[in-house]
Structures are given as structure tokens and as C-alpha cells.
N, C-alpha and C positions, 0 to 999 in steps of 0.2 A: 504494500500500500504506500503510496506517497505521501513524503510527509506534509504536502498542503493541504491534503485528505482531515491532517490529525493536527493540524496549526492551534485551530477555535480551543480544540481538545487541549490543548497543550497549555495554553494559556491557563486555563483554570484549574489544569492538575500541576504546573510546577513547582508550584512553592511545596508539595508537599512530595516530589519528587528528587528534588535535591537537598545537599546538605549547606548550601549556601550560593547567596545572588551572587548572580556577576559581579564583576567592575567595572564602575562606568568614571569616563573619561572624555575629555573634549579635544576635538582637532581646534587648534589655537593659531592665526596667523601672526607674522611680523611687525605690520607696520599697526599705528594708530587709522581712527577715521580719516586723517586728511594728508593720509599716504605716506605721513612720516615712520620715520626708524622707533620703533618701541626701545625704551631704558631701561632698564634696571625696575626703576618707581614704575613703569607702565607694568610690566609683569606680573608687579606685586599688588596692584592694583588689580589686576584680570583675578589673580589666583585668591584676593578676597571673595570678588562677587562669584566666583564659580564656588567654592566653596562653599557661600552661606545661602546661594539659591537650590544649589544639590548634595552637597556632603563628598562632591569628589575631589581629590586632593591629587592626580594626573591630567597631563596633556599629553598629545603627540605634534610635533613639528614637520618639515618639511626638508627644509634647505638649513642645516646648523651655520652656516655663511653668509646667507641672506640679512641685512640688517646687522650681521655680524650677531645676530641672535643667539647661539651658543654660553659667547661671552656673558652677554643683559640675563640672558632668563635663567641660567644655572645659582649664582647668588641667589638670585632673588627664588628660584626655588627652595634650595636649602633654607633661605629663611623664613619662607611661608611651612615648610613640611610638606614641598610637592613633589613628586616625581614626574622628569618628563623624558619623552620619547623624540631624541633629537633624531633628525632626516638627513641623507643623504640623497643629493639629484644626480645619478651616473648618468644622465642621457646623453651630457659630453665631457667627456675629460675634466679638460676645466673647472667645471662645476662640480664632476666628484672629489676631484683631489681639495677642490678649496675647502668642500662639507669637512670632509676626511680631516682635514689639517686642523679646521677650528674644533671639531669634534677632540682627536688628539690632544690638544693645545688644555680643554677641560678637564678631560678625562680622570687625571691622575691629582687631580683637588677636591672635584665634584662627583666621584665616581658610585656614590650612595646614594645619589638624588636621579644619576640617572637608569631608567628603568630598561630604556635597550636604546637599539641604533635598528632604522630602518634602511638598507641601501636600496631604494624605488620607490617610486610610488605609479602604480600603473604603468609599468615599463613594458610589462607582455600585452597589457591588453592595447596599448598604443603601438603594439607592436616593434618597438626601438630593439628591442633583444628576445635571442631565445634564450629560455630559459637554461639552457648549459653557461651562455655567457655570462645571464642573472648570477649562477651560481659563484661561477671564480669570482665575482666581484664581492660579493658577501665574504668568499674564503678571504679575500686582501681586505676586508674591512675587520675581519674575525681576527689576523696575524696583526696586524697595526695596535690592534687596542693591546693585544696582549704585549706588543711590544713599549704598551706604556705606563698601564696597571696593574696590579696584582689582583684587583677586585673584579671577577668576573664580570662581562657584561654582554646579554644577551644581544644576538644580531640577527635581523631578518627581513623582512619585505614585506610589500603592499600591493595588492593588486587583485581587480577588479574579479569577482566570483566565477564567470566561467571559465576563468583562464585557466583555473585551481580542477574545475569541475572538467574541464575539457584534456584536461591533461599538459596543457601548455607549461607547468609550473613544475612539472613532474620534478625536473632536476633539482630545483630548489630546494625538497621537500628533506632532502640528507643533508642540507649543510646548512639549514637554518637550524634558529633556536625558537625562535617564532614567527609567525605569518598569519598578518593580516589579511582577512579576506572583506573586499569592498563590497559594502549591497545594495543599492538604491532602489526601490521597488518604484520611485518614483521616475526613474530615468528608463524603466520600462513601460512608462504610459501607463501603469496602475491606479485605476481609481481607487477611494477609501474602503471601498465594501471587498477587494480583494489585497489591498497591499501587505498589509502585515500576514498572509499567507503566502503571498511571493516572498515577502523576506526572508520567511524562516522558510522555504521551499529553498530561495537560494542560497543561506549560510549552510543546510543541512546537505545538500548537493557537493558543495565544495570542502565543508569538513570532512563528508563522509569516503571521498575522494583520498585526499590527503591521508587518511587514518590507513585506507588502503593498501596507499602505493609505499606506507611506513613501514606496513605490515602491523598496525594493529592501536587504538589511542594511546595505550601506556609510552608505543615505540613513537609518537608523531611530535612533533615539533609542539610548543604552547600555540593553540590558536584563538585567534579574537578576531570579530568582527571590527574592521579597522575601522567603517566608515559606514552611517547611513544616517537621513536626516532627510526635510521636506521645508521647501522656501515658506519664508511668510507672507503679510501683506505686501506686495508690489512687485512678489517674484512674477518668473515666466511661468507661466500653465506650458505642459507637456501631453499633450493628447488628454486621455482621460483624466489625467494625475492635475489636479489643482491647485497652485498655491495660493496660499492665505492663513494666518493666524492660528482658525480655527481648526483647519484640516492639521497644522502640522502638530497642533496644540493633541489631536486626537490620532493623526499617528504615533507622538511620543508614548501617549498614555498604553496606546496598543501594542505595537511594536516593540521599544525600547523597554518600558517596563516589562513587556510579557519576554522578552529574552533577558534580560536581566533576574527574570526571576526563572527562569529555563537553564539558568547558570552558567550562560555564556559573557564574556568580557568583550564590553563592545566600547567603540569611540562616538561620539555623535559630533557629526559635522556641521555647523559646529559651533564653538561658543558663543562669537560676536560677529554682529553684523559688520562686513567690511566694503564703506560706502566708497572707498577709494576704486576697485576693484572694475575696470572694464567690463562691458558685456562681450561672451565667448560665441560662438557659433557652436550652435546644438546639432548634434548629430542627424535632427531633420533639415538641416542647413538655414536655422531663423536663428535670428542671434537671441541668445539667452542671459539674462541678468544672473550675475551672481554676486549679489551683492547683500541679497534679504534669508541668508541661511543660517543667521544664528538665532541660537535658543536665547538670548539675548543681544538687543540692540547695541549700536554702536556707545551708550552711555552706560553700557552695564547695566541694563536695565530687563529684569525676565520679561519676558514677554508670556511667560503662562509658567505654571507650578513643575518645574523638575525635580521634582522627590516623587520616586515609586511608591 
């Protein structure tokens, strides 16, 4: 049976299925509202209001380089009690090695606060690498850190659910330590009356994938749902999938709470609105706002209750 078959089901028997909720966590950008570089203070500022809106005390990052962000947010982690998930962009040279270096450069001061290193972020499903190449990039992200602290630190990747489910990711799955799998049930045109059964249809597709090709969940890497969330007022509508306040207010409650209490660790993408932010061209070739994705707005401000 499929598991969108037992989604509804799922929801109302997890909390009595497992031994404890997920972890929930926010994808956090670099800059402020008006495009500037985040500080040290700006950080510390996000990791209050995430904090006393939801009780989570992680991020994940993108580019540790970008904003020179590494440097700002590791202090200011440690002195909130956060942990966060610094990025690396291998899509060129360049921009892995700069991640790489500022990563490095932390590592061996701040190596308690951080919780892993991801090398990618949707690199298979934008196609830039197979996944053999994903793989040795991870192993030179893996030999660097050990080349600078003694404190163990998890390294892995990010990328979009079918890539994991399709087999695209296969190589990765032996030399990560963890692997985020991406879900948006909104970027598949899913209305509210089916998304949080595509979601957990498609994290359970790609974990159950992955656990496989491990040879079994004890042998699979840590996984979490890296990424899922739904625009609010002023985002772009996607076919059936709506945005607005309301919808994403009742995705969260759906969705996120019902896998977080299914006991998976998930990220929601993500915390603040970043009004700075260009409109992208969406894969039906309209251009798409993204700028209205956070669970709260550009002043720190919730936009609806994040506590499960």
C-alpha cells in the first residue's frame, strides 16, 4: 500500500507511534531586508525571535562565504545556544573552495555549535553533477575538516526528493553522514486537500530509497527533510497550490506538525521573509516571487503560531 494511502492515518496515530518528535529547524538567509550583509547582532536577533515563536534553537545555511556569514553567525550562535548547518555551493570551484575555507577558518573555535556541513544544495536535481562527482566532493569536505578539528563533524547534502527516490543520489548515500531530502508538495501544483499526503508520499519514497540502497535504516546515513514550506500573502500561486497566509498557516499545522510528530527532522523554509530577493522563473517559465516564504516576516514578526 502506498504511503499516501496511510498519510490522514499517520497523522493521528504518530505521536503514539514514536518515542519522540522530530527536530525542527529553519533555512535562514544572509543578508537583512534591504539586501545588506547580516552581523553578528543581526543573527542574534533572528535566533531570539525563532526561538521564542517555536522553541527551535537550529538553522541551516547555504553558502558559509556568502556575506562572509560563517564568521557573523557562528559567535553569535554559540551565544544564543544554536546550532547551525553551514553550506557549501560546489556548483563552481570558486565558490566551493571559498565555502570550504570560511567553513575551515570556524571550525576549530566553533566546532560544538556546528551541527554539520552540507556540500549542495540541489546539485543533482539541477543536474550540475552526478552523483559519483557529489560524492568525492563530500569525501574532500569530510578530509578538510578532519584536517582541522578533532570534534567530529557531520557532512552531507541537499537535494530535491526524486533525485534520492530515483536513484540519482545512489552514490552519495556511503559517504555521507547525513542527507537532506527536499519536499515541496507545493512546487508540485498540490492543492491543500492533497499536499501534506504528497509530502509525506514524497519524504517516504526517498527515505525508503536511501535505507535500501544502505542496506537497511540502522546502516543509512541520518536523514531529515531538509526543506518544505508554502509562500504567504503576495507569493506566486502554482497551479493548484495557492499562496496566502492562510493556506500556508494550514499547511504548517498539517504537514510540519504531522511529520514532526511522525518523528522525522525536518527544516522549514523558511524563517524570514527576504524582501530583497529577485523574482526566479518557475519551472512553468512565469516568473515566481520569492520573497513571501517565511514563517515570519521581514521584522520578525510570526505570521501564525509555530509551536506543534
Amino acid at each position: 500500500m502506498r504511503f499516501s494511502i496511510l498519510a490522514s492515518i499517520a497523522l493521528v496515530a504518530a505521536p503514539a507511534l514514536v518515542s519522540a518528535a522530530g527536530t525542527l529547524g529553519f533555512a535562514l538567509g544572509t543578508k537583512n531586508a534591504d539586501g545588506s550583509c547580516k552581523g553578528q547582532s543581526d543573527y542574534e536577533s533572528d535566533f531570539d525571535a525563532i526561538s521564542s515563536a517555536s522553541g527551535s534553537k537550529l538553522v541551516r545555511g547555504y553558502s558559509a562565504s556568502d556575506c562572509k556569514s560563517a564568521a557573523s553567525i557562528m559567535p553569535a550562535a554559540q551565544s544564543k545556544g544554536f546550532q547551525v548547518v553551514l553550506g557549501i555551493w560546489p556548483d563552481v570551484q570558486e565558490s566551493f573552495d571559498a565555502d570550504l575555507s570560511a567553513i575551515t577558518a570556524v571550525a576549530p573555535k566553533y566546532a560544538n555549535s556546528i551541527y554539520g556541513v552540507t556540500c549542495g544544495s540541489e546539485t543533482l536535481y539541477r543536474g550540475n553533477f552526478t552523483g559519483e562527482v557529489l560524492a568525492d566532493k563530500i569525501k574532500t569536505v569530510k578530509t578538510a575538516l578532519k584536517g582541522v578539528t578533532s570534534t567530529p563533524i557531520k557532512v552531507g547534502t541537499a537535494d530535491s526528493w526524486n533525485k534520492f527516490a530515483d536513484g540519482t543520489g545512489d552514490a552519495v548515500v556511503s559517504v555521507a553522514d547525513m542527507i537532506f531530502v527536499n519536499a515541496f508538495a507545493f512546487w508540485q501544483a498540490q492543492g491543500l486537500d492533497n499536499a501534506t499526503k504528497t509530502y509525506f508520499d514524497d519524504i517516504m519514497q526517498a527515505f525508503g530509497h536511501i535505507q535500501t540502497v544502505a542496506g537497511g535504516p540502522d546502516k543509512a546515513p541520518e536523514l531529515w527533510n531538509g526543506e518544505t514550506g508554502w509562500p504567504t500573502d503576495g507569493g506566486t500561486d502554482y497551479g493548484a497550490a495557492k499562496a496566502g497566509t492562510t493556506n500556508a498557516k494550514t499547511y504548517y499545522q498539517s504537514a510540519i506538525c504531522g511529520m514532526l510528530a511522525w518523528g522525522v527532522n525536518l527544516f522549514y523554509f523558511e524563517a524570514f521573509d527576504e524582501p530583497w530577493k529577485p523574482a526566479s522563473i518557475g519551472d512553468n517559465g512565469k516568473p515566481a516571487d520569492e520573497t513571501h516564504w517565511g514563517a515570519m516576516d521581514a521584522n520578525r514578526g510570526s505570521k501564525f503560531s509555530l509551536k506543534c
